[in-house]
C-alpha positions as CSV (number, residue, x, y, z in Angstrom):
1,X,217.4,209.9,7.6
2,X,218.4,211.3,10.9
3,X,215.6,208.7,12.7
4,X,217.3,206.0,11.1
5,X,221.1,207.0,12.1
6,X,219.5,207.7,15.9
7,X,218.0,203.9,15.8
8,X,221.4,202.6,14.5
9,X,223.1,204.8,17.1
10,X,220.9,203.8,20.0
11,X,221.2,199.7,18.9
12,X,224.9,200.0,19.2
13,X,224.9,201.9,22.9
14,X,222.7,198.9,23.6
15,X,224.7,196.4,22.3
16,X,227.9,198.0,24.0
17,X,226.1,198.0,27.4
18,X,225.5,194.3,26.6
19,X,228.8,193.7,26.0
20,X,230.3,195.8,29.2
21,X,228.1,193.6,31.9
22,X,228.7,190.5,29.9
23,X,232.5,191.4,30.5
24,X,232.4,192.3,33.8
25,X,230.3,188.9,34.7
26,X,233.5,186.9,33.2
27,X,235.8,189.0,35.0
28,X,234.3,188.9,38.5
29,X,233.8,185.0,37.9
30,X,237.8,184.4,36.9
31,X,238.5,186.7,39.8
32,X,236.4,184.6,42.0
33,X,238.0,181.5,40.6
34,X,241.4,182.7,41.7
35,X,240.6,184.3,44.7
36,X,238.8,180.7,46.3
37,X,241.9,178.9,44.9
38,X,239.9,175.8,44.0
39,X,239.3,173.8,41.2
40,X,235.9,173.1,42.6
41,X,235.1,176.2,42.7
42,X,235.5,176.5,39.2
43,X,231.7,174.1,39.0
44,X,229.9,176.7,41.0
45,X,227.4,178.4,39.3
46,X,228.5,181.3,37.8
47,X,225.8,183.5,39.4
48,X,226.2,182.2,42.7
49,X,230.1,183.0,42.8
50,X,229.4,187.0,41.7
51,X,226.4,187.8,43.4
52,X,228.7,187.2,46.1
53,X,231.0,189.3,44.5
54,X,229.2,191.9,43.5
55,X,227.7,192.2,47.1
């Protein structure tokens, strides 16, 4: 029993760690959005803006 609760536990810190760089992508992407102050910024690839970002 105590595997199985360790599996479930160590799916969900997975899945939270997902979920925290999934978040943070969409947040430095927005920020990037607003700091270029361009709408055609907004068709970059997402990747391309916070690479930058992240640099």
């Amino acid at each position: 029993m105590a595997e199985a609760a360790q599996r479930h536990q160590d799916r969900q810190s997975g899945a939270a760690e997902h979920d925290a760089a999934k978040r943070r992508r969409t947040e430095l992407y927005t920020r990037a959005v607003e700091l270029l102050g361009n709408d055609s910024a907004a068709r970059w690839p997402p990747g391309t803006v916070v690479k930058r970002l992240d640099d």
